[in-house]
C-alpha positions as a Markdown table, in Angstrom:
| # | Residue | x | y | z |
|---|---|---|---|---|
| 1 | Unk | 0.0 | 0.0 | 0.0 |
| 2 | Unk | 1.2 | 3.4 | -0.6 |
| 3 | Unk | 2.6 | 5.6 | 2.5 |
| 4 | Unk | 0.2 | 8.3 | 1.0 |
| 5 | Unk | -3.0 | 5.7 | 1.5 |
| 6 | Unk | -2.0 | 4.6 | 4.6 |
| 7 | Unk | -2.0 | 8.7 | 6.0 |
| 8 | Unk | -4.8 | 8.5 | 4.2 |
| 9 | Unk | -6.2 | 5.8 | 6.4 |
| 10 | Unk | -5.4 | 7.6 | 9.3 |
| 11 | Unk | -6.6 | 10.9 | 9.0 |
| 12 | Unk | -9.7 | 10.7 | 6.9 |
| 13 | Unk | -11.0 | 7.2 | 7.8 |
| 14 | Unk | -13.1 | 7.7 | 11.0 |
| 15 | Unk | -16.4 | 5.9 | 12.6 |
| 16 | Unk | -19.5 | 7.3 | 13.8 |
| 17 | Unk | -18.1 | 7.5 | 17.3 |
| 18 | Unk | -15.5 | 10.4 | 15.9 |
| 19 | Unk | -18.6 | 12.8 | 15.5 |
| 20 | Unk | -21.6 | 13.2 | 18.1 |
| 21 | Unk | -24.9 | 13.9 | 16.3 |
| 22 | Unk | -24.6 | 17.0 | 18.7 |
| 23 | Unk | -21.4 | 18.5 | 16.9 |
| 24 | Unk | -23.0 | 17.5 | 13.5 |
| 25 | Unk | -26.0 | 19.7 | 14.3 |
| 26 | Unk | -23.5 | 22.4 | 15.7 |
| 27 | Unk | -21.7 | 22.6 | 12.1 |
| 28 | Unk | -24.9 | 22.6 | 10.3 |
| 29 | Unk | -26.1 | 25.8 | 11.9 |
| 30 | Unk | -22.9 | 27.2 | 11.8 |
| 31 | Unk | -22.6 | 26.9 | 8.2 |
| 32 | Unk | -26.1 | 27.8 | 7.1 |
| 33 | Unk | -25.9 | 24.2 | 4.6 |
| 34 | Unk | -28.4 | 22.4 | 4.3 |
| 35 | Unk | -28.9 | 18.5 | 3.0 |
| 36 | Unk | -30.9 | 16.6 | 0.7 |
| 37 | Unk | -31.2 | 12.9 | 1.0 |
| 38 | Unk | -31.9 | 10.5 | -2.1 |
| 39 | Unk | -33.2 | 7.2 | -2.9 |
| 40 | Unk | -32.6 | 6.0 | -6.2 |
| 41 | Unk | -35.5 | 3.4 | -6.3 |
| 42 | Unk | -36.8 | 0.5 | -8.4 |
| 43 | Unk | -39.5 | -1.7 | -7.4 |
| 44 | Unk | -38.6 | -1.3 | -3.7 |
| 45 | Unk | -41.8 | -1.4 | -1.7 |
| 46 | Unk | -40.8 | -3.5 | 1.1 |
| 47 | Unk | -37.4 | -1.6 | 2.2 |
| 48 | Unk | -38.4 | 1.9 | 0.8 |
| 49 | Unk | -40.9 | 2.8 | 3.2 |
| 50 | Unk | -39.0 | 2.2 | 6.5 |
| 51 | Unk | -36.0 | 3.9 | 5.3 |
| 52 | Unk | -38.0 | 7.1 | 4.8 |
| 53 | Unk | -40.0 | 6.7 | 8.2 |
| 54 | Unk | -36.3 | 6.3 | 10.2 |
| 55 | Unk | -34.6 | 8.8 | 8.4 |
| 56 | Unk | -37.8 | 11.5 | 8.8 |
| 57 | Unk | -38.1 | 10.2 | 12.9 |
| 58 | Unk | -34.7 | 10.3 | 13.5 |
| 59 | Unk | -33.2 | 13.4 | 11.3 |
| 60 | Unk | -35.8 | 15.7 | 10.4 |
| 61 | Unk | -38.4 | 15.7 | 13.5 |
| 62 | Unk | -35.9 | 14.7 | 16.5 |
| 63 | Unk | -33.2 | 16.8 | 15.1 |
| 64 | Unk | -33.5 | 18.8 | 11.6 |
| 65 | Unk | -30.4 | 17.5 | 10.2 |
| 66 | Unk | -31.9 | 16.3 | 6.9 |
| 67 | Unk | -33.6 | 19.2 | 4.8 |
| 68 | Unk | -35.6 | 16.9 | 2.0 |
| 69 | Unk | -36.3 | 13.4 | 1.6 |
| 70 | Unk | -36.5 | 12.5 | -2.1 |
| 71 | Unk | -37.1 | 9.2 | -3.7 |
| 72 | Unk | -36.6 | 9.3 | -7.5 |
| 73 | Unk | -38.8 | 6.3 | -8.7 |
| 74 | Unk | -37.2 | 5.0 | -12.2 |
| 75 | Unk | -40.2 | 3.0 | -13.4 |
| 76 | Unk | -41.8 | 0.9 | -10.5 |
| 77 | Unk | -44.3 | -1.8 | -11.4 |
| 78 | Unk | -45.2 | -2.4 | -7.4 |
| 79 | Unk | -46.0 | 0.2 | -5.4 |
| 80 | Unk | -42.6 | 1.8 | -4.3 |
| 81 | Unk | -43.8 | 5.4 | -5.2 |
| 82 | Unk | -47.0 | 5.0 | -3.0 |
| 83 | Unk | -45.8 | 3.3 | -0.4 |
| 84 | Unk | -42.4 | 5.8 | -0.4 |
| 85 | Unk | -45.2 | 9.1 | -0.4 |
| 86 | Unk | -47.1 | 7.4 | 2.5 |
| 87 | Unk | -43.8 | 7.7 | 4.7 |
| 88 | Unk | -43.2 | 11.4 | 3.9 |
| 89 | Unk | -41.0 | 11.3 | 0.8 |
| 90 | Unk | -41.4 | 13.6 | -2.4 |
| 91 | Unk | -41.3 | 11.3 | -5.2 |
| 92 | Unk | -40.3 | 12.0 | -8.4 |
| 93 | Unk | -40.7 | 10.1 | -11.7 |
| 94 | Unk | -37.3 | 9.7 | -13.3 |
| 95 | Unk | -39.1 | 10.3 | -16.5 |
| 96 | Unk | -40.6 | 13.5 | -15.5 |
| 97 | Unk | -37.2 | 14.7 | -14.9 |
| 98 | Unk | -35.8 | 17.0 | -17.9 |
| 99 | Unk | -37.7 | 15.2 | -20.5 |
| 100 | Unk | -36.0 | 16.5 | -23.3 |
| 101 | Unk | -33.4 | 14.0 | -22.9 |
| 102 | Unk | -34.8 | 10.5 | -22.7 |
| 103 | Unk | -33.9 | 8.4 | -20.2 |
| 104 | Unk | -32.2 | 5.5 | -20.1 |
| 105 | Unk | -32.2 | 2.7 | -17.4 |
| 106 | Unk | -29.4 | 2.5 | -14.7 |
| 107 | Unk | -29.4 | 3.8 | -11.4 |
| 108 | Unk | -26.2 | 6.4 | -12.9 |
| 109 | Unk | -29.3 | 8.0 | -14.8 |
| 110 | Unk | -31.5 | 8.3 | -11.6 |
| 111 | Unk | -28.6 | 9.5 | -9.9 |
| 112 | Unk | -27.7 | 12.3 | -11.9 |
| 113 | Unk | -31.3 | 13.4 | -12.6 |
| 114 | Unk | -31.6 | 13.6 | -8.9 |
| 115 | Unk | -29.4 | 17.2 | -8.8 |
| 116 | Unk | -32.4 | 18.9 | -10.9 |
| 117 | Unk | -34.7 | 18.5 | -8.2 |
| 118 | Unk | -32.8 | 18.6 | -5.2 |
| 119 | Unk | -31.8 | 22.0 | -3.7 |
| 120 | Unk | -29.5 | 20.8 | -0.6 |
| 121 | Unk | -26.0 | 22.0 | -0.9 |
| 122 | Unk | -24.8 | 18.2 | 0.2 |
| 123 | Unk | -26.4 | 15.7 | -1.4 |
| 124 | Unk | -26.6 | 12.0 | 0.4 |
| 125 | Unk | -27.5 | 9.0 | -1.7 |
| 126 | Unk | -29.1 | 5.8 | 0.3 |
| 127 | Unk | -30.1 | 3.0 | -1.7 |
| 128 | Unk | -33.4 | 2.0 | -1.5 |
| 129 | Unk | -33.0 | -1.9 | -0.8 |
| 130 | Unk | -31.5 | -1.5 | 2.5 |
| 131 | Unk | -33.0 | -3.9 | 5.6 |
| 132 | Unk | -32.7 | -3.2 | 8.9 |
| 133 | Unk | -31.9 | 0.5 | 8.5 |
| 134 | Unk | -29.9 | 2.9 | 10.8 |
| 135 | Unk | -30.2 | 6.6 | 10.3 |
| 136 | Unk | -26.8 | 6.5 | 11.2 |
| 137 | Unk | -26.1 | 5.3 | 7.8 |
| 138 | Unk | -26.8 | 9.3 | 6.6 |
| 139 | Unk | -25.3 | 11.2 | 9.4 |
| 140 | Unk | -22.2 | 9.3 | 9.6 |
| 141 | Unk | -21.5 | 10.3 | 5.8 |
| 142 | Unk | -23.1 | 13.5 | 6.1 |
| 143 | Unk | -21.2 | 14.5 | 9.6 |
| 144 | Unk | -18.0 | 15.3 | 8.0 |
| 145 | Unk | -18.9 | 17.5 | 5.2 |
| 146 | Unk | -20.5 | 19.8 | 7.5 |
| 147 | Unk | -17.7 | 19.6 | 10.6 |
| 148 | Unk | -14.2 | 19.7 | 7.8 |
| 149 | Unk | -14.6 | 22.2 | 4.4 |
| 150 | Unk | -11.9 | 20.1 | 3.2 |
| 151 | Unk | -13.4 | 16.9 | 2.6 |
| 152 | Unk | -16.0 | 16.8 | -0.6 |
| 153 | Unk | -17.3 | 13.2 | -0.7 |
| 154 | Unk | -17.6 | 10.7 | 2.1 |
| 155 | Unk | -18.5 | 7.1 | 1.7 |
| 156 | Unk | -19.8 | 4.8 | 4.0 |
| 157 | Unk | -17.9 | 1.2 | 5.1 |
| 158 | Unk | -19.3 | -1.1 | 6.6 |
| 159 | Unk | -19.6 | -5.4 | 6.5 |
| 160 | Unk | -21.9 | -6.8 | 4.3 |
| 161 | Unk | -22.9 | -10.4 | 5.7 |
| 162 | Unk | -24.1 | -13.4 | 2.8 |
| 163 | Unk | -25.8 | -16.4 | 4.1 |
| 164 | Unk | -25.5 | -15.4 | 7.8 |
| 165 | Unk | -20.9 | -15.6 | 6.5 |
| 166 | Unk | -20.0 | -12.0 | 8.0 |
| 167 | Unk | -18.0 | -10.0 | 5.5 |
| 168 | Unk | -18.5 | -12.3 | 1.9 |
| 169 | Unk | -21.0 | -9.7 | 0.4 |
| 170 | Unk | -19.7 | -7.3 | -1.9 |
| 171 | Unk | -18.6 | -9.9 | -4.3 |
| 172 | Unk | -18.3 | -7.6 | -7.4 |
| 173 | Unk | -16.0 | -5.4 | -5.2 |
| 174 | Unk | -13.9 | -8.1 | -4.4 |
| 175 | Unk | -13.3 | -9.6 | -7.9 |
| 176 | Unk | -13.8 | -6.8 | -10.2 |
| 177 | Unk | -12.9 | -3.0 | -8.8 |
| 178 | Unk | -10.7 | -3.9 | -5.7 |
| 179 | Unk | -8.3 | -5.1 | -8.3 |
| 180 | Unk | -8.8 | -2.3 | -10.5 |
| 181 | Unk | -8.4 | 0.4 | -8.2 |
| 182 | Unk | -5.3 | -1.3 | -6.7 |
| 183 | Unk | -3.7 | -2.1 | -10.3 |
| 184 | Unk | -4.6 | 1.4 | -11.9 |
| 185 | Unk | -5.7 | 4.0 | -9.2 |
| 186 | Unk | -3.6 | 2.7 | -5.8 |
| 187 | Unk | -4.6 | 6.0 | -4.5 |
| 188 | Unk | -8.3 | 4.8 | -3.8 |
| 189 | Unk | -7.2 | 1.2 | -2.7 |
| 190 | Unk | -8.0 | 2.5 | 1.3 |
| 191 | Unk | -12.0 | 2.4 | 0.4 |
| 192 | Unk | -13.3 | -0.3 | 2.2 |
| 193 | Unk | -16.6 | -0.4 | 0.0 |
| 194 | Unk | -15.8 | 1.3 | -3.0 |
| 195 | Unk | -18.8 | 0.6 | -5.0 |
| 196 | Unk | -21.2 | 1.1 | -2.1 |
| 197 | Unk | -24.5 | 2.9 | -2.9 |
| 198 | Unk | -24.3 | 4.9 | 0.5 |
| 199 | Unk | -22.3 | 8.5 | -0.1 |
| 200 | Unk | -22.9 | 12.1 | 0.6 |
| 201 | Unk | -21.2 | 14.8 | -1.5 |
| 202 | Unk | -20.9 | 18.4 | -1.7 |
| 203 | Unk | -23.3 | 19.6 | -4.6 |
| 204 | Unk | -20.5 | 21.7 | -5.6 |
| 205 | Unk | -18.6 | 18.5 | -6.4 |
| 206 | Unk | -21.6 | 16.8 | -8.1 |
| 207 | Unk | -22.5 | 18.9 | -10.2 |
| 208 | Unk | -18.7 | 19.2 | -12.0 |
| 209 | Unk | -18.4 | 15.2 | -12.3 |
| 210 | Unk | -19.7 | 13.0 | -15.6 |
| 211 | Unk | -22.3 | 10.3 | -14.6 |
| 212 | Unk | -22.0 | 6.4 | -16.0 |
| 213 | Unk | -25.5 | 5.6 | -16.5 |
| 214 | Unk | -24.9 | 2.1 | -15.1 |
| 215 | Unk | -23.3 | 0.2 | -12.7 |
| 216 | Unk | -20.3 | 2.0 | -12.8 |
| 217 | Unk | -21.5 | 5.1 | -11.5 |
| 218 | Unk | -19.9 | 5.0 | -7.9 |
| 219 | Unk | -16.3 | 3.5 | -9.6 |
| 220 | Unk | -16.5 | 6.5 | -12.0 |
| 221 | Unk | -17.6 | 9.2 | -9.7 |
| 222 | Unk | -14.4 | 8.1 | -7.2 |
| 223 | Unk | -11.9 | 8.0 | -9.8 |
| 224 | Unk | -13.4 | 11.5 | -11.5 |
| 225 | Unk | -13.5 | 12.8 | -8.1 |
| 226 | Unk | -9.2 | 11.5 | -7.4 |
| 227 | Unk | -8.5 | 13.6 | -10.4 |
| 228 | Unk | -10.6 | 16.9 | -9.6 |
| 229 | Unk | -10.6 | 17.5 | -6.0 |
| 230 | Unk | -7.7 | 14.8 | -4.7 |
| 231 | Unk | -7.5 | 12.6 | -2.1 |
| 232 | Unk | -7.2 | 14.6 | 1.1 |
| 233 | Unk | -11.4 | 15.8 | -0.6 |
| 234 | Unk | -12.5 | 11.9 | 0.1 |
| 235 | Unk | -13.2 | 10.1 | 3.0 |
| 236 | Unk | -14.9 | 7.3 | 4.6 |
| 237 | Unk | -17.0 | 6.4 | 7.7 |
| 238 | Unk | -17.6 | 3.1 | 9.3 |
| 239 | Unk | -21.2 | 2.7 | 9.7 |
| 240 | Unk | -21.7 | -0.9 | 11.1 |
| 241 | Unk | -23.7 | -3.1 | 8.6 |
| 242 | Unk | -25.2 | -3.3 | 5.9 |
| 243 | Unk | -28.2 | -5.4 | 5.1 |
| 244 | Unk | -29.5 | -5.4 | 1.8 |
| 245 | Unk | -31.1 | -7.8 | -1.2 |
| 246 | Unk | -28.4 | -9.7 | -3.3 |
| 247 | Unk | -28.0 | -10.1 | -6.6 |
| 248 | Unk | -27.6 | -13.3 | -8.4 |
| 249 | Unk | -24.5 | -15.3 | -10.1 |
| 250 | Unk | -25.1 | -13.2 | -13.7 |
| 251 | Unk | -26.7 | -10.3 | -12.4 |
| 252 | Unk | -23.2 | -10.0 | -10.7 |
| 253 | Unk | -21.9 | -10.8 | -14.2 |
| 254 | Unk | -23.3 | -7.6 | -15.7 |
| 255 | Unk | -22.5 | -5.6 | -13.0 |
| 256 | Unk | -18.8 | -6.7 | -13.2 |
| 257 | Unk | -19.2 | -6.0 | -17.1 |
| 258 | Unk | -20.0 | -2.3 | -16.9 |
| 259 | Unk | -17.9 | -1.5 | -14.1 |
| 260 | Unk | -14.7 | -2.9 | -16.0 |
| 261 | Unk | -16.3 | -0.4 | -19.2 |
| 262 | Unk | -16.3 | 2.5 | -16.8 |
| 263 | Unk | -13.0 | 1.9 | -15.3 |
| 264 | Unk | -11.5 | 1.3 | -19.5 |
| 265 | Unk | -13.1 | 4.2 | -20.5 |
| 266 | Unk | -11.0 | 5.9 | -17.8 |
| 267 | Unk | -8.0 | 4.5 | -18.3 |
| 268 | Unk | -7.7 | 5.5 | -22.5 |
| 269 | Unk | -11.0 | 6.6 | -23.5 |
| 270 | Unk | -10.6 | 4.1 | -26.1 |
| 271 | Unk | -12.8 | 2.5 | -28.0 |
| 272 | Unk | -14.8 | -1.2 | -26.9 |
| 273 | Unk | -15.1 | -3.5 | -29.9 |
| 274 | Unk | -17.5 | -4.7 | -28.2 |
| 275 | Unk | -20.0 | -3.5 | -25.7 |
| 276 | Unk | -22.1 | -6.6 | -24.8 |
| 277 | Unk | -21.7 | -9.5 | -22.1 |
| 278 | Unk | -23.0 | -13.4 | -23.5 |
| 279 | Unk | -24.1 | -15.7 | -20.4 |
| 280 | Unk | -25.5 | -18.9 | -20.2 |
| 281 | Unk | -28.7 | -20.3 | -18.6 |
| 282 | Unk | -29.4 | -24.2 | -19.3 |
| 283 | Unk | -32.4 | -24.4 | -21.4 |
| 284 | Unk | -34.6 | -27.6 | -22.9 |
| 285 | Unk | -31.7 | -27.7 | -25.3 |
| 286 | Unk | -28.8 | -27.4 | -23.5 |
| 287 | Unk | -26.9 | -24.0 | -22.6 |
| 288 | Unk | -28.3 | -21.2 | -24.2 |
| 289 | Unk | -26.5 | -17.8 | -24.7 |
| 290 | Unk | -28.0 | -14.5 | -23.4 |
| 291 | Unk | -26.4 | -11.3 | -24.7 |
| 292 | Unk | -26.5 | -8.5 | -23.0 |
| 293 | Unk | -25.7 | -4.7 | -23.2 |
| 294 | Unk | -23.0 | -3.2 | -21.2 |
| 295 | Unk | -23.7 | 0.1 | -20.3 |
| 296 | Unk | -21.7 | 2.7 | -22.6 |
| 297 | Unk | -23.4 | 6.0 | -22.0 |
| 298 | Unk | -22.2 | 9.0 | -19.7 |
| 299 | Unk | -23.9 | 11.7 | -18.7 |
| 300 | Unk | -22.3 | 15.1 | -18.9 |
| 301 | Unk | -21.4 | 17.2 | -15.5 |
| 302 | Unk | -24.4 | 18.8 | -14.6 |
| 303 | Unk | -23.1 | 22.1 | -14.4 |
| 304 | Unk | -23.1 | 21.7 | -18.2 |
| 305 | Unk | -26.6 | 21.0 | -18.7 |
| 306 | Unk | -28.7 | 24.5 | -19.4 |
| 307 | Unk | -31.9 | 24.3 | -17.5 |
| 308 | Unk | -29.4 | 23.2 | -14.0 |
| 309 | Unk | -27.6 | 26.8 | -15.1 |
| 310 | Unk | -31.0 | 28.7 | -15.4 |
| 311 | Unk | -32.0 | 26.8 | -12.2 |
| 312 | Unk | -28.9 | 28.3 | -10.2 |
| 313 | Unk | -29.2 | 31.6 | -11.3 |
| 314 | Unk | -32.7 | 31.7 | -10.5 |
């Protein structure tokens, strides 16, 4: 490991312990910022709910950390955007959002959509299939954006148990972007959970930062980040664990696919011969392929994008 990762390690990877909610609160009024909280969501009506209840109990009627509560809904067939409303959310069709681009599906998409209609100067994204959910989970990430100006984007560590095993979720991470990261960006090789859905940001960095419509968002928004703001601007805080649905074998697969695509588009901005991933499923006849996309498309920083200028100057 690099000597300048493990300083790193020491001074700008912390647990929840390091900040009281008490001193979070004291920041946030000192400041004057103010925070929005996302849920990218798709078909998520039995987690979605609770997660908006604890986060509006805990950090917006106990203590008013947490300024909005937004779930942007990127085409539900169950009742995720009803059952998310009930519990105090705004929701938001991803659709509805600047509809003269189309969208596209990926939870990158959702993601960057989401800065239209948020106004909160940081800008925490929970994913919407968590169980068991801690409202510690957004002031831990939030905390030290409003206690040290010199950190920009936090993410949240934690273990992720599979099967009742502690610490063998995260599988993608393991076999796909740990070794990336190591091989061709050693600088972010302290994140614990590098492609963890759980982050806060400063607005200010958002909105200067490309979007992978895919998968590959959180790889691609680290590495972007490593190049625009540096590492000292990251950090991480241990949050305890995290409880959440799991993907299959070859939805792993695809996942795997478009975060190696983000991380080669990175590394030369070269062209891919070919941007599809074949599986196999056993069929009547045998194994039968399955061809899939990989996710290509970036969305531009949003600072580029004229109606998020008109917005600001508003």
């Amino acid at each position: 490991m690099l000597n300048e990762v493990e300083r790193w390690l020491s001074t700008r990877s912390w647990s929840l312990t390091d900040r009281p909610l008490h001193k979070i609160m004291a920041a946030k009024r000192s400041s004057g910022s103010s925070v929005s909280v996302v849920l990218p969501a798709l078909n998520e009506e039995e987690t979605v709910g609770e997660i908006v209840a604890v986060i509006r109990h805990d950090l917006m009627h106990q203590v008013p950390l947490v300024d909005e509560i937004v779930v942007i809904d990127s085409g539900s067939t169950d009742r995720t955007s009803e059952v998310a409303a009930a519990a105090g959310a705004r929701v938001v069709h991803r659709d509805e959002i600047l509809p003269r681009l189309p969208a596209v599906p990926g939870k990158g998409e959702v993601l960057w959509r989401s800065l239209l209609v948020t106004s909160g100067d940081i800008v925490c994204f929970i994913d919407a299939d968590l169980k068991e959910f801690s409202s510690d989970f957004v002031s831990g990430i939030v905390g030290p954006l409003l206690t040290d100006p010199g950190v920009d984007l936090v993410k949240a560590m934690y273990d992720r148990p599979l099967g009742g095993a502690a610490g063998q979720g995260g599988r993608v991470t393991e076999l796909m972007a740990r070794p990336l990261l190591n091989m061709h960006w050693p600088q972010l090789a302290g994140f614990v959970q590098p492609l963890g859905g759980e982050y806060a940001a400063r607005r200010s960095l958002l909105e200067q930062l490309p979007f992978p419509v895919g998968y590959g968002v959180e790889l691609g928004m680290l590495v972007d980040a490593l190049h625009l703001v540096g590492l000292d601007a990251l950090a991480q805080v241990d949050v305890g664990v995290r409880k959440h649905r799991h993907q299959d074998g070859q939805a792993l697969g695809r996942m795997a696919a478009a975060i190696y695509r983000t991380a080669q588009l990175r590394l030369a901005r070269g062209h891919l011969i070919r941007p599809a991933l074949t599986q196999f499923e056993r069929g009547e006849a045998g194994f039968e392929p399955r061809t899939y996309s990989v996710d290509t498309e970036e969305r531009p920083p949003m600072a580029e994008i004229a109606e998020y200028a008109r917005r600001k100057a508003a």
